[in-house]
C-alpha positions in Angstrom: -97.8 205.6 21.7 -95.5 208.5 23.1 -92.1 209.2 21.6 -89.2 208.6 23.5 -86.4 211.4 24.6 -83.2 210.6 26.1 -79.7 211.3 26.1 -76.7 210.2 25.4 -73.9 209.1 27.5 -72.4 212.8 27.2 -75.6 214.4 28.2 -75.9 215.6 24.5 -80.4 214.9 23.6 -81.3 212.4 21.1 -84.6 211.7 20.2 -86.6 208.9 19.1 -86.9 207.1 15.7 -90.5 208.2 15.3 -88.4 212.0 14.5 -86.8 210.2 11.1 -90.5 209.3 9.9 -91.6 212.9 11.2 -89.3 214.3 9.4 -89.8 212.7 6.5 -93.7 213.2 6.5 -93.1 217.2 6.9 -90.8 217.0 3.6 -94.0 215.4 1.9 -92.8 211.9 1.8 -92.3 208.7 3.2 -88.6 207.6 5.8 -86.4 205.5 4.0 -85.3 203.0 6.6 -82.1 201.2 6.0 -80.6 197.9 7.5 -77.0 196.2 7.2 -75.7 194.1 9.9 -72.6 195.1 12.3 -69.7 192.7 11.1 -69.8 192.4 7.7 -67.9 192.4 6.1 -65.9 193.5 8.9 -66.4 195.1 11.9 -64.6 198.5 10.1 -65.7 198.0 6.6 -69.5 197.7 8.2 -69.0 200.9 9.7 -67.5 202.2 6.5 -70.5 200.5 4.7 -73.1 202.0 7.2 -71.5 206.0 6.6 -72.4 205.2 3.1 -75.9 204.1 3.9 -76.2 207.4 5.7 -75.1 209.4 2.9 -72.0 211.0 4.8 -70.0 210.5 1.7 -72.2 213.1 -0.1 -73.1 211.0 -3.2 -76.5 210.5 -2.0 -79.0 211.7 0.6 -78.9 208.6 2.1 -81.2 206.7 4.3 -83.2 208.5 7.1 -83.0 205.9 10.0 -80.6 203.1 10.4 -81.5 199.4 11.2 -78.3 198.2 12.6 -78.6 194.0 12.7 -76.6 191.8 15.1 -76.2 188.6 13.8 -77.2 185.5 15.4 -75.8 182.2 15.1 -80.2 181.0 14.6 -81.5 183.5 12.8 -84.6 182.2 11.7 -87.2 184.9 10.4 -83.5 185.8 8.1 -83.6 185.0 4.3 -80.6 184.0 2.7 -79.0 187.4 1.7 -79.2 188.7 5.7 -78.4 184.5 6.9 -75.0 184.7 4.2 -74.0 188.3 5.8 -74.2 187.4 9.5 -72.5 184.1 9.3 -69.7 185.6 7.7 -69.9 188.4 10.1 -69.8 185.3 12.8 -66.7 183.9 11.2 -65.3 186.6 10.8 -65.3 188.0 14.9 -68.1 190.3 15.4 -69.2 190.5 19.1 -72.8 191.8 20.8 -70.8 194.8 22.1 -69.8 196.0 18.5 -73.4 197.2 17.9 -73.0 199.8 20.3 -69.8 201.5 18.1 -71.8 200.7 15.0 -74.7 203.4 16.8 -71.9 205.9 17.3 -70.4 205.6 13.7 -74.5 206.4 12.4 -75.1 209.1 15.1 -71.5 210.7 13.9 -73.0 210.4 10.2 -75.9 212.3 11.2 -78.9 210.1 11.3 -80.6 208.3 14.2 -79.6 204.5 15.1 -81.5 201.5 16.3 -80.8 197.9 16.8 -82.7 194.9 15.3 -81.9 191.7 17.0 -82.9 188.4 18.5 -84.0 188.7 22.4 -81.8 185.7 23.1 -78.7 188.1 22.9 -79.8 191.4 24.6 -81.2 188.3 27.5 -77.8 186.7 27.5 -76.4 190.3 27.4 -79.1 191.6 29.9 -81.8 193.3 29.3 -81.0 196.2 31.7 -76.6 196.3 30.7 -77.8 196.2 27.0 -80.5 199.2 27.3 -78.2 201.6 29.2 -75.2 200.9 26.9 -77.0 201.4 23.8 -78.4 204.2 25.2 -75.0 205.8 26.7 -74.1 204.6 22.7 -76.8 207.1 21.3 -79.2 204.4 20.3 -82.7 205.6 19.7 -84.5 201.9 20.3 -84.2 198.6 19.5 -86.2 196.1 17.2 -87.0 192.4 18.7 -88.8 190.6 15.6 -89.3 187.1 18.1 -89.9 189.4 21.2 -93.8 190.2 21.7 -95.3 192.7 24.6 -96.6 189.9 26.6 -93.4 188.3 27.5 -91.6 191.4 27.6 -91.7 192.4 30.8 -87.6 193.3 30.7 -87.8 195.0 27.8 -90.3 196.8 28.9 -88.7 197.9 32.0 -85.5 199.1 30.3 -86.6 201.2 28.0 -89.0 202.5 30.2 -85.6 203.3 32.5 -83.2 204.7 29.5 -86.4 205.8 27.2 -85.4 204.0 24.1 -88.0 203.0 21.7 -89.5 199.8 21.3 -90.5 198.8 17.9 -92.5 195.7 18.1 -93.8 193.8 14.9 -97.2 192.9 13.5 -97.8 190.8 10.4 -100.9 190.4 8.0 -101.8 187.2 10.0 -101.9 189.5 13.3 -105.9 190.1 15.0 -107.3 193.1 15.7 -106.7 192.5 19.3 -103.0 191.7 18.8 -102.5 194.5 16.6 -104.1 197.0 19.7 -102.0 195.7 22.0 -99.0 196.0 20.4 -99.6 199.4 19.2 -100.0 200.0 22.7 -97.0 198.5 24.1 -94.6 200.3 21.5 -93.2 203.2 21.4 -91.4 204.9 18.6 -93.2 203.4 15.3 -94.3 200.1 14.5 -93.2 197.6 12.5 -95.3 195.9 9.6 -94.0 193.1 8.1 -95.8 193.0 4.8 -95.6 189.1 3.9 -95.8 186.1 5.8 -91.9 184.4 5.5 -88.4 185.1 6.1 -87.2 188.5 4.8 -85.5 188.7 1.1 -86.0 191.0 -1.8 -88.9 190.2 -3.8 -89.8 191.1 -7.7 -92.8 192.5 -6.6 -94.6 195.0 -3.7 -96.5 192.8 -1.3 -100.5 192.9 -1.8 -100.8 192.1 1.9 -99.4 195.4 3.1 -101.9 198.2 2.0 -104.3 196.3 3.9 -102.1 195.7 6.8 -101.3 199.3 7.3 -105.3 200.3 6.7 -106.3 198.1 9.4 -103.6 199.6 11.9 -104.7 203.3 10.5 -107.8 202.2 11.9 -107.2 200.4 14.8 -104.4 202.9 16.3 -104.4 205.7 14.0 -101.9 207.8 16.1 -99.1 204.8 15.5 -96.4 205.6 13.0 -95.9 202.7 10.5 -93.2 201.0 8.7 -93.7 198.7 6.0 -90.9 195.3 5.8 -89.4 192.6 3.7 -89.3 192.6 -0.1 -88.8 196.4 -1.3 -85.8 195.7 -3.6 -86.0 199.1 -5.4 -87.1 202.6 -5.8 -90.0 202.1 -7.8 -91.2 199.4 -5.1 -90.0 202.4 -2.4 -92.2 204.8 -3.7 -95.9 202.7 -3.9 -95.2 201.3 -0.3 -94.3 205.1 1.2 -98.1 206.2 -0.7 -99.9 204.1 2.2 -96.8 204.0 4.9 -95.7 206.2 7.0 -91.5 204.5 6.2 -90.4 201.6 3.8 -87.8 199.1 5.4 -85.0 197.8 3.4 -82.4 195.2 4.1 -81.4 192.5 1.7 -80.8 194.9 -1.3 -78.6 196.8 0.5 -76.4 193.9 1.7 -76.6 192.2 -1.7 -74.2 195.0 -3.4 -72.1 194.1 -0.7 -71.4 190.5 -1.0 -71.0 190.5 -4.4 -68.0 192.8 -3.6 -66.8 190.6 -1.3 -66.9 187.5 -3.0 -65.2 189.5 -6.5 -62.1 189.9 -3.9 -63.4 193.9 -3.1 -64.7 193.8 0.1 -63.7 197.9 0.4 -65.9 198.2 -2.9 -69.1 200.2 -1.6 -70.2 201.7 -5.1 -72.9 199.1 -5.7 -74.8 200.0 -2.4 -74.0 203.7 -3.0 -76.2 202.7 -6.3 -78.9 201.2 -4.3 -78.6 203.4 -1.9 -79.7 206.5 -4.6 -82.3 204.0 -6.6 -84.1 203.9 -3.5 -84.0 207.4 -2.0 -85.0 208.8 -4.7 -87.8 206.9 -4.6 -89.1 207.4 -1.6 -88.9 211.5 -2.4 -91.4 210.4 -5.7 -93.4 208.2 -3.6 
């Protein structure tokens, strides 16, 4: 699994996501990866809210890479927390093509972008329209949790045209065949979603994952490796980033915001800049 180069729309390079996990690795720890959707709760206060996330306010160090979601009117591997978010974000006007100014608002911030969303909007989008304008956006990749390499064949085309990253998922449940193939397929990092289920913030570190990331250390031990859904906190950061290569955060980072919202303080961002340093430092303990 090769990592992508490519370059932006003003000819400027950017390189893949896998350089956030490298980067990471050579400081001696594990890549925070963080994910709020585009939208919420506007389409400028989730830009604003994103800038935080990246620690371009200075209060933190902020995350390493950003997950950018793009709400879906199904979204049905979402938990609650992420499902409450992007419906308001629905409501409340948010279109496919504000993803791609949410990717220049990161890249401005400093930190590598990509996009996690359903395939029925990059489809209805096309595949080809989506990939170049992400890429001309300064995207690094995007993330299809309901897309898999065999019926990708789009997808697969173009990235392979723009060279974005293609972060497929795997799960506890996945065989050892489908676990080689998707390594394969991928490029970038992979991502390993450490409980069966819908994503949410859990009290406690998933059992499943260790052994999900041992089996892929075995099977394709040059793949780069992401652990998902459930790390609420730093503590939980720092004992997934001892076995994986990144720890993948969404839900607590969008819960600081809708309780902000709903208090009538929708421009309040001090409760994710708290999460935001819980789980940053943990990751530089873990």
């Amino acid at each position: 699994m090769s990592a992508a180069v490519g370059h932006d729309g003003d000819g400027s390079l950017f390189r893949s996501s896998a350089t956030a996990f490298e980067a990471a690795k050579a400081e001696g720890r594990g890549a925070l990866v963080g994910y709020l959707p585009v939208g919420y709760p506007s389409v400028a206060g989730s830009l604003e809210a994103l800038r935080v996330l990246c620690g371009a306010d200075g209060a933190t160090p902020g995350v390493d890479l950003v997950e950018i979601g793009l709400p879906y009117s199904d979204p049905v591997m979402d938990g609650p927390v992420i499902q409450r978010a992007g419906t308001r974000a629905l409501q409340r006007g948010v279109r496919t093509a504000d993803v791609f100014a949410a990717v220049e608002a990161v890249r401005a911030a400093g930190r590598p972008a990509v996009v996690m969303t359903y395939w029925n909007l990059v489809d209805r989008y096309g595949a080809d329209a989506f990939a170049r304008d992400l890429a001309n956006a300064g995207g690094s990749g995007l993330i299809t949790p309901d897309l898999v390499p065999d019926e990708a064949g789009d997808w697969l085309a173009a990235s392979d045209a723009t060279g974005l990253d293609r972060i497929f998922l795997v799960s506890p449940s996945s065989t050892d065949e489908r676990v080689v193939a998707t390594a394969a397929a991928a490029r970038g990092w992979l991502y390993a979603t450490s409980v069966m289920g819908v994503t949410g913030t859990r009290s406690a570190s998933p059992t499943a994952a260790p052994e999900l990331v041992a089996r892929i250390r075995r099977l394709a031990p040059d793949t780069l490796v992401g652990v998902g859904l459930g790390v609420s906190n730093g503590d939980q950061a720092a004992e997934v980033t001892a076995y994986a290569d990144g720890v993948i955060v969404g839900s607590a980072f969008i819960k600081p915001l809708l309780a902000a919202d709903e208090a009538g303080s929708p421009d309040d961002f001090s409760g994710l800049r708290a999460v935001v340093a819980d789980l940053a430092e943990g990751v530089r303990r873990g």
